[in-house]
C-alpha positions in Angstrom: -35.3 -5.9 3.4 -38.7 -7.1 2.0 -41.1 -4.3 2.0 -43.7 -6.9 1.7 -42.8 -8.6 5.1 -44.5 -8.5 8.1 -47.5 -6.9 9.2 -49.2 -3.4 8.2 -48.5 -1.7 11.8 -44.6 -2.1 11.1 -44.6 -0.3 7.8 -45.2 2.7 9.6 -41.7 3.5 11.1 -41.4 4.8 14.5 -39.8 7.8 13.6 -42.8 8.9 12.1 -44.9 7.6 14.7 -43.4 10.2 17.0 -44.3 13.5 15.1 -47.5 12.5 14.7 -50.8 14.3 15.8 -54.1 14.5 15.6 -55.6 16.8 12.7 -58.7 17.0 14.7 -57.8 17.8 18.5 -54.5 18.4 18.1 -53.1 16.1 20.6 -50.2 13.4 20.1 -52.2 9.9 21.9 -52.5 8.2 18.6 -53.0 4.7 18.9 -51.6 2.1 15.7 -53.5 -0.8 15.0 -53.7 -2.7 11.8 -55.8 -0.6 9.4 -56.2 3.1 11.0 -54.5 5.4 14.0 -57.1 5.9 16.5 -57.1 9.2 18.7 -57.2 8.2 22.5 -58.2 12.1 22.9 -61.1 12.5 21.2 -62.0 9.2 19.6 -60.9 10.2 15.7 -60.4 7.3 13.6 -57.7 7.8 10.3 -58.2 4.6 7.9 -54.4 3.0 6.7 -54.8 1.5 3.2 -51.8 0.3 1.3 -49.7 1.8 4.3 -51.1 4.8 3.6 -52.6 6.6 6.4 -55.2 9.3 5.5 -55.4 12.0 8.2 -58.2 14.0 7.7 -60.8 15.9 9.7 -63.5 13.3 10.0 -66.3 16.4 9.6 -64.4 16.9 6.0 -65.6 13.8 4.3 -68.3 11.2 4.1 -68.3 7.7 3.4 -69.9 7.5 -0.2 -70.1 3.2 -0.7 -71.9 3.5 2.5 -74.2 6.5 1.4 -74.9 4.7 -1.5 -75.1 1.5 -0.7 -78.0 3.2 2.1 -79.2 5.1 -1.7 -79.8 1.7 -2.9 -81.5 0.2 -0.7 -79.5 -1.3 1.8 -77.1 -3.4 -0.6 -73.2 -4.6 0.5 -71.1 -1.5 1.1 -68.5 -4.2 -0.7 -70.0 -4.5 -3.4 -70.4 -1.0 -4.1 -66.3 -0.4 -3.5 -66.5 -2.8 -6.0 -68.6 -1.0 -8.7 -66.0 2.3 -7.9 -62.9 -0.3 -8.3 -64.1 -1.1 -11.8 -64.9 2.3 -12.9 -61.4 3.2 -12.2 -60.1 0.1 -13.7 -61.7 -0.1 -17.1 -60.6 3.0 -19.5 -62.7 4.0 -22.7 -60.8 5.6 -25.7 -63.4 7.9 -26.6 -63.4 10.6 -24.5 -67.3 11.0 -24.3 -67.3 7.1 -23.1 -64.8 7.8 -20.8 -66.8 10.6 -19.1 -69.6 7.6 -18.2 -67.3 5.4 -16.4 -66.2 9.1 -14.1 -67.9 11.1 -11.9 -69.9 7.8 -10.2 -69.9 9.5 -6.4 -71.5 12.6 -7.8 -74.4 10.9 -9.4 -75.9 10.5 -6.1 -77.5 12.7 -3.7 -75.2 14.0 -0.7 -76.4 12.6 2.8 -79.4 14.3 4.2 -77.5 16.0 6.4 -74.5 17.4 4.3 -77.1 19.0 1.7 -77.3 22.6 2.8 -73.9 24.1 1.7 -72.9 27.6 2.6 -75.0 30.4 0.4 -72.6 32.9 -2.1 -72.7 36.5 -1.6 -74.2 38.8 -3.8 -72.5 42.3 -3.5 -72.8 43.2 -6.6 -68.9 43.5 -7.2 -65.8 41.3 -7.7 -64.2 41.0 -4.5 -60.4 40.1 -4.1 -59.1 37.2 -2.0 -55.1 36.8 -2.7 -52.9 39.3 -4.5 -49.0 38.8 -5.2 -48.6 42.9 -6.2 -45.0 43.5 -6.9 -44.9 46.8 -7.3 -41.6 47.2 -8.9 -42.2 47.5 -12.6 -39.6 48.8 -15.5 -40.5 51.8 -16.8 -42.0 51.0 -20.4 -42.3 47.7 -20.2 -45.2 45.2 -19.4 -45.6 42.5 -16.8 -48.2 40.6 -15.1 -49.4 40.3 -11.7 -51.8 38.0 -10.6 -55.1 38.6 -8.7 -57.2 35.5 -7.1 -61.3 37.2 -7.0 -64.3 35.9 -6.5 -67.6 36.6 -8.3 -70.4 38.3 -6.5 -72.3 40.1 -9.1 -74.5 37.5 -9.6 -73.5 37.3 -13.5 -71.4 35.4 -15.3 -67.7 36.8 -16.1 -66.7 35.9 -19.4 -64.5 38.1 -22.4 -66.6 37.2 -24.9 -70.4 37.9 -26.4 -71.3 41.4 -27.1 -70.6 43.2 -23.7 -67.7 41.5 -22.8 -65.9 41.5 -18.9 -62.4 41.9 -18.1 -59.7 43.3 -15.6 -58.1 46.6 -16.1 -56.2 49.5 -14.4 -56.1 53.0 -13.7 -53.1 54.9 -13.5 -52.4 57.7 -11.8 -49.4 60.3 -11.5 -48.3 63.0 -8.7 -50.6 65.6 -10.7 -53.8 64.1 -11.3 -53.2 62.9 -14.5 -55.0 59.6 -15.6 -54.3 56.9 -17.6 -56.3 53.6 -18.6 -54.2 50.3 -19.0 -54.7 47.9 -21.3 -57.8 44.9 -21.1 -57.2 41.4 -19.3 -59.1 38.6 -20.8 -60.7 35.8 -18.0 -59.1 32.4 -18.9 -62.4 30.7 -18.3 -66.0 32.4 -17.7 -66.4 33.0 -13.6 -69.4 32.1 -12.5 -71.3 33.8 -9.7 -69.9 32.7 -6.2 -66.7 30.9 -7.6 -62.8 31.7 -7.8 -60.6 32.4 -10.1 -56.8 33.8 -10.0 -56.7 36.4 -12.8 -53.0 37.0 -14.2 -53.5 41.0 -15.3 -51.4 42.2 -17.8 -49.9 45.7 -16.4 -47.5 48.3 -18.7 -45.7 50.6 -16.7 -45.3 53.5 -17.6 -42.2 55.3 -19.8 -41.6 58.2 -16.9 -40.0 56.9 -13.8 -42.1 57.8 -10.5 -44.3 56.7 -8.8 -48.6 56.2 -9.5 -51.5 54.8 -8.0 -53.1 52.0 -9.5 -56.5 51.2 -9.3 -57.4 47.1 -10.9 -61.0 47.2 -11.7 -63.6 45.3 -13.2 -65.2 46.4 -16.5 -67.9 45.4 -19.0 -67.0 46.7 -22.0 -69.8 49.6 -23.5 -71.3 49.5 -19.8 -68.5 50.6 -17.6 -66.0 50.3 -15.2 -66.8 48.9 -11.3 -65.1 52.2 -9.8 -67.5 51.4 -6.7 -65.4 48.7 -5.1 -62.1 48.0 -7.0 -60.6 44.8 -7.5 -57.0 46.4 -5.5 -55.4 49.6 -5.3 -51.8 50.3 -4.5 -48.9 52.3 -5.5 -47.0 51.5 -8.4 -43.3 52.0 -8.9 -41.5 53.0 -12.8 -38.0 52.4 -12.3 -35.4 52.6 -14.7 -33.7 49.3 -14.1 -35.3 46.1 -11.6 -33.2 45.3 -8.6 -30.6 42.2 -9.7 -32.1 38.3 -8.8 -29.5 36.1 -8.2 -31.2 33.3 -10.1 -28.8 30.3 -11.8 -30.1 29.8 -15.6 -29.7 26.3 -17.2 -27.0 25.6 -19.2 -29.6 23.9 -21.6 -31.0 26.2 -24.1 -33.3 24.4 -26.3 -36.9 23.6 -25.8 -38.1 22.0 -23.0 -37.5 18.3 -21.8 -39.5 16.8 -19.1 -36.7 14.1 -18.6 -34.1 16.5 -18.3 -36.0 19.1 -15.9 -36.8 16.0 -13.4 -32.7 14.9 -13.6 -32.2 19.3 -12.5 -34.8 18.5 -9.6 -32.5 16.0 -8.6 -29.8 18.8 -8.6 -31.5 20.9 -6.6 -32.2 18.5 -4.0 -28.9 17.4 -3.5 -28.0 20.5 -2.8 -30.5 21.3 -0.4 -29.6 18.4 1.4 -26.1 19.1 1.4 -27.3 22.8 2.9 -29.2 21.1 5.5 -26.3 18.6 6.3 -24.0 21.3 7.3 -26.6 23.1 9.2 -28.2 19.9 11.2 -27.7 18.2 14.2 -26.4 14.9 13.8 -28.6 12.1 12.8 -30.8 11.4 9.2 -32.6 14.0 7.6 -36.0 14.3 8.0 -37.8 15.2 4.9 -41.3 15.7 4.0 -42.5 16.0 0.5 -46.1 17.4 -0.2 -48.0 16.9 -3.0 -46.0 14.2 -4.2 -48.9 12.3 -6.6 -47.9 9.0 -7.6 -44.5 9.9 -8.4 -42.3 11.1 -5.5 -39.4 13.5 -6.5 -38.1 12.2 -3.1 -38.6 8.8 -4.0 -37.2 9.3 -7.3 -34.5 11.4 -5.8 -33.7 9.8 -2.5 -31.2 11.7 -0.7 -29.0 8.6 1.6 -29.4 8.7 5.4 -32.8 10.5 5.5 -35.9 9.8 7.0 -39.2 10.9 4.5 -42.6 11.3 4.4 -44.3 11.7 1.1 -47.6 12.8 1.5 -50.6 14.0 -0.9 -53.9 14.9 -0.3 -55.3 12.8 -3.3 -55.6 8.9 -1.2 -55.7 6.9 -3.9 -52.7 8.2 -5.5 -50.5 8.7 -2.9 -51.4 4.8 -2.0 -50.0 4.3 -5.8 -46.8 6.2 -4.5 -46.7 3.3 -1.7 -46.9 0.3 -4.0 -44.2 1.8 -6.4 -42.2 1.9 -3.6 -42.9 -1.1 -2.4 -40.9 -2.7 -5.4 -37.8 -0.8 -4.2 -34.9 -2.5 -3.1 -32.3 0.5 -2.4 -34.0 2.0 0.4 -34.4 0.6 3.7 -38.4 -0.1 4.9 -37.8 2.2 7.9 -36.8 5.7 5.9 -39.6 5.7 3.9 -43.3 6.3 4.5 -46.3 7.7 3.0 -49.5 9.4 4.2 -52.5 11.6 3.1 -53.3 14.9 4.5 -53.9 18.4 3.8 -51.1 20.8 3.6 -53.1 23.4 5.8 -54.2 20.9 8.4 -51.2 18.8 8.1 -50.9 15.8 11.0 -47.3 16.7 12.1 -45.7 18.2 15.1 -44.3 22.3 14.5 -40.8 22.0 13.9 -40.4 18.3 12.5 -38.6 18.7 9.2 -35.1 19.9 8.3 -36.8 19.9 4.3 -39.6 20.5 2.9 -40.2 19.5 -1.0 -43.0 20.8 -2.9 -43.0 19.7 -6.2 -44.9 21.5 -9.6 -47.8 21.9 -6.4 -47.4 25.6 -4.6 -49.2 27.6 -8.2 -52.2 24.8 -7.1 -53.0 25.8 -3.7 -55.9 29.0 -3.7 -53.1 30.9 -1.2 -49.7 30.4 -2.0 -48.5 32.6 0.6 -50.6 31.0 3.4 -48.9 27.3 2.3 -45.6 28.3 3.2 -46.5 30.2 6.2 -48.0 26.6 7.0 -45.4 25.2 6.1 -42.4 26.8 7.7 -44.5 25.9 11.0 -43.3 22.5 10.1 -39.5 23.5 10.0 -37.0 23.3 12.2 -34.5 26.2 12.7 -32.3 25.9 9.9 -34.9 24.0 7.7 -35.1 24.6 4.3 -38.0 24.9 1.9 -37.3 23.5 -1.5 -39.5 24.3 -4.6 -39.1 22.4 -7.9 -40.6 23.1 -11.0 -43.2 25.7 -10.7 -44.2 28.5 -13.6 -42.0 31.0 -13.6 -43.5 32.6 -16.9 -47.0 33.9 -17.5 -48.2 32.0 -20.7 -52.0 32.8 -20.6 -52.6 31.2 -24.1 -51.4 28.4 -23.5 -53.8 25.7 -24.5 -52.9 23.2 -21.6 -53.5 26.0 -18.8 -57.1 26.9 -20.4 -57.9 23.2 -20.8 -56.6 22.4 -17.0 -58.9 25.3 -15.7 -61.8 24.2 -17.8 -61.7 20.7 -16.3 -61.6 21.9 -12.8 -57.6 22.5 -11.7 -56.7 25.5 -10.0 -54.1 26.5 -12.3 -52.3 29.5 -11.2 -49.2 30.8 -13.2 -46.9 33.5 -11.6 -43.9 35.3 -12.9 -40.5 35.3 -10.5 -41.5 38.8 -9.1 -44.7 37.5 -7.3 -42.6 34.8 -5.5 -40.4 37.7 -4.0 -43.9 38.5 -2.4 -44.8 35.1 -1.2 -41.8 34.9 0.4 -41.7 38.2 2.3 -45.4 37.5 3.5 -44.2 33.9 4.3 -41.1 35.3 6.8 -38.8 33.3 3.8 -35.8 34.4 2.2 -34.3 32.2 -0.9 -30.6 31.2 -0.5 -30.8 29.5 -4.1 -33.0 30.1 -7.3 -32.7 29.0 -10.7 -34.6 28.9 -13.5 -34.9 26.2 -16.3 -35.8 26.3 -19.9 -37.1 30.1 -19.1 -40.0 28.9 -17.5 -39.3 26.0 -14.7 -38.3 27.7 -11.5 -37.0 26.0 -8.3 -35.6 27.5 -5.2 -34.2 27.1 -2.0 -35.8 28.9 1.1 -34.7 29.5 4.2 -36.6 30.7 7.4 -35.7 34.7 8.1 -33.8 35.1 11.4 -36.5 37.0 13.0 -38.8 33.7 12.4 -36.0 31.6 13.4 -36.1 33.8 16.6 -39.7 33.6 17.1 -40.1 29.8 16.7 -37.6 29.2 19.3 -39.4 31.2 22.1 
C-alpha cells in the first residue's frame, strides 16, 4: 500500500484510535478531523502534522509564530513559520555562525502572561531529589552511585577556583569510628535553583559489616554541609556481590554503533517472542518512546504487530513519519506515530504488550518514576524492553561533559542502580545483557503482586 494515498484522517489507524485519551481531562471522546483530534469533553485541541499527532497539555506550551508575529507588529503568522523553517533549513560550518541561525524562539520575550515563572528556594543547602543507593558494595573496592540535587545555596557549585565544591561521604562503623571518603568532582558548575544528577564515587570499606553513610556537600578549606546532608543510609561491605544473570557479547573489541543497533534487534526479537507466548491472540501492540527520528521499532519491525512510536521532540518524531513513509514492507495500518510526554502519555492503562525505550531512560530527571509510568501502560504479561543505555560510569568522558554543557540531561548509571529502579518500579528483569562493557539492555517484566493489583 501507498502510504501517500488518501487523506490525513486515514493514516491514523483505528487501532490506535481506540486507546486514545485525552492528556488534559482524561476522557476517551476524541474527535479526528483532518489536522488535529479535538476533545468533545473539554474542548482540547491536539494539532496532526505530517501524521503526527502532538498530544500535549494545551497550558504546557504557547504558540511562538503567533507571539511573535503579535511581537512584530501584527505581521503573517506564515511568514514567520517561514523565517523558523529557514533557520532550520540552512546550516553554517562554523560553529559560532551556526549558533545565529539557533535559538530564534528565545530571542523574544515570553507572552505577557507566561512571564512570571516559579521563584527557586534559597535554603542554604543542596537538597536531594532522586537517589538510586544500592547499598551492596564489595568490601575494598570502589563504585558509584548516583544522586540527582538541586542547588539552594544561592552559589554557584563548581570544582574548581580556589575554594572548590564537591560531594563526599562519611562513614561510619558499629563503634563510632569515622571515616571520610574520597571527593566527587560536579561535571558542570550547578547554578543556584538548577539540577544536576551527581555520579559519587564511593570506596567501601576492606572490613565486611555494615556502616552509615552520610553524602554531604563540601567546600573545600570552608567545610562540610553536616546541617542538612545530601542522603544518609546504611551501607553494606560484603565479601562477594550477589550473581546478575546478565548475557555479555560475544564481541570483544571496541565499540561499534552498527553492530550494537543489529544486538537491539536481538533483543527485540526476543522480547516479542516472550510476549508471543504469553499474549492473547491477535498482533502485538507496541509502543516505542523516545524514538527520535530513527525508530528501533521501525528499524526493527517485529511482523504482525501494531506500533506506536512516539517522542516528545514534534519535529523529529514527524521526521520518523516521513522515513516511514518511504517504506514499502509494512502495511499503512500497523504503523503510526505521535508526540507526547512519557509522564502524561495519551494512552489508555494497560494498552501495550511492549514497551521499547531506546538510549532514553538515563534522560528522564526520574528514572524510577518513567517506568512506574510506564508499566501503567502494560498489560498483564507486558514486557518492558530497554536498549542501549550506560551501564558504566565514565565521568571523563568528553561527550558526557560536552552533552551536559549544551543542556542534555545526561545521567550515567552503573548495573547496580537499575536493580533499584526496578524494585521501586514493581519490575523484575527476565533478560539482561550487556554489550561492549558498557551498552545495557534488558527485559522487564511486571512483579506478580503488580500484575495482581492492575487486575482489580
Amino acid at each position: 500500500m501507498d502510504h501517500n494515498q488518501g487523506e490525513i484522517k486515514e493514516s491514523i489507524p483505528q487501532w490506535m484510535r481506540e486507546i486514545l485519551i485525552c492528556v488534559h481531562c482524561g476522557h476517551d471522546r476524541l474527535a479526528h478531523t483532518e489536522d488535529a483530534f479535538l476533545c468533545q469533553t473539554c474542548n482540547s485541541s491536539f494539532p496532526i502534522v505530517n501524521r503526527v499527532p502532538m498530544f500535549l497539555r494545551p497550558g504546557c506550551m504557547y504558540d511562538a509564530a503567533a507571539s511573535i508575529a503579535a511581537n512584530l507588529g501584527g505581521v503573517d503568522v506564515r511568514d514567520v513559520e517561514r523565517a523558523f523553517g529557514s533557520a532550520l533549513r540552512y546550516r553554517m560550518d562554523d560553529y559560532w555562525l551556526r549558533s545565529e541561525f539557533s535559538h530564534i524562539v528565545e530571542r523574544y520575550p515570553l507572552p505577557a502572561d507566561r512571564t512570571n515563572g516559579p521563584t527557586h528556594e534559597n535554603t542554604g543547602h543542596v537538597r536531594l531529589l532522586v537517589d538510586y543507593f544500592n547499598p551492596d558494595f564489595k568490601s575494598g573496592e570502589p563504585n558509584y552511585r548516583s544522586f540527582r540535587i538541586r542547588n539552594e545555596t544561592g552559589k554557584i557549585l563548581a570544582s574548581t577556583g580556589k575554594e572548590p565544591f564537591h560531594i563526599s561521604y562519611w562513614l561510619t562503623d558499629s563503634t563510632g569510628k569515622r571515616h571520610e571518603g574520597v571527593r566527587s568532582k560536579f561535571p558542570i558548575p550547578l547554578l543556584p535553583g538548577k539540577d544536576l544528577t551527581v555520579p559519587v564515587l564511593i570506596e567501601a570499606p576492606n572490613v565486611c559489616g555494615v556502616y552509615q553513610i552520610d553524602v554531604m556537600l563540601v567546600q573545600e578549606f570552608v567545610g562540610w554541609d553536616q546541617a542538612a546532608p545530601i542522603y544518609r543510609g546504611l551501607l553494606n561491605s560484603l565479601e562477594a556481590l550477589p550473581h546478575r544473570n546478565l548475557v555479555k557479547s560475544p564481541h570483544n573489541g571496541s565499540f561499534v554503533f552498527e553492530l550494537d543497533l543489529e544486538y537491539c534487534g536481538q533483543v527485540l526479537k526476543k522480547a516479542a517472542e516472550m510476549a508471543i507466548d504469553e499474549a492473547s491472540s491477535g498482533p502485538l501492540t507496541i509502543l516505542e518512546i523516545a524514538c527520535g527520528s530513527d525508530p528501533q521499532t521501525l528499524r526493527h519491525y517485529q511482523p504482525n504487530s501494531h506500533v506506536v512510536a512516539c517522542d516528545l521532540a514534534f519535529p523529529q518524531v514527524q521526521l520518523a513519519s516521513l522515513s516511514w513513509s518511504k517504506r514499502e514492507d509494512i502495511p499503512n495500518e500497523r504503523f503510526t506515530f505521535a508526540s507526547a510526554d512519557v509522564f502524561d502519555p495519551p494512552f489508555r492503562s494497560q494498552s501495550f504488550d511492549m514497551i521499547v525505550v531506546c538510549a532514553a531512560l538515563h534522560h528522564f530527571v526520574d528514572a524510577t518514576s518513567a517506568l512506574k509510568t510506564l508499566s501503567a501502560l502494560l498489560r498483564p504479561h507486558g514486557k518492558i524492553i530497554l536498549l542501549r543505555e550506560p551501564g558504566k560510569m565514565a565521568v571523563d568522558d568528553p561527550t558526557f561533559v560536552m552533552e551536559l554543557t549544551n543542556g542534555f540531561n545526561e545521567q550515567q548509571f552503573e548495573l547496580s542502580e537499575y536493580d533499584v529502579m526496578y524494585q521501586r518500579a514493581g519490575l523484575v528483569p527476565c533478560y539482561q545483557q550487556l554489550d561492549f562493557d558498557c551498552s545495557y539492555k534488558a527485559i522487564l517484566a511486571l512483579l506478580k503482586a503488580n500484575i495482581d493489583g492492575n487486575q482489580k
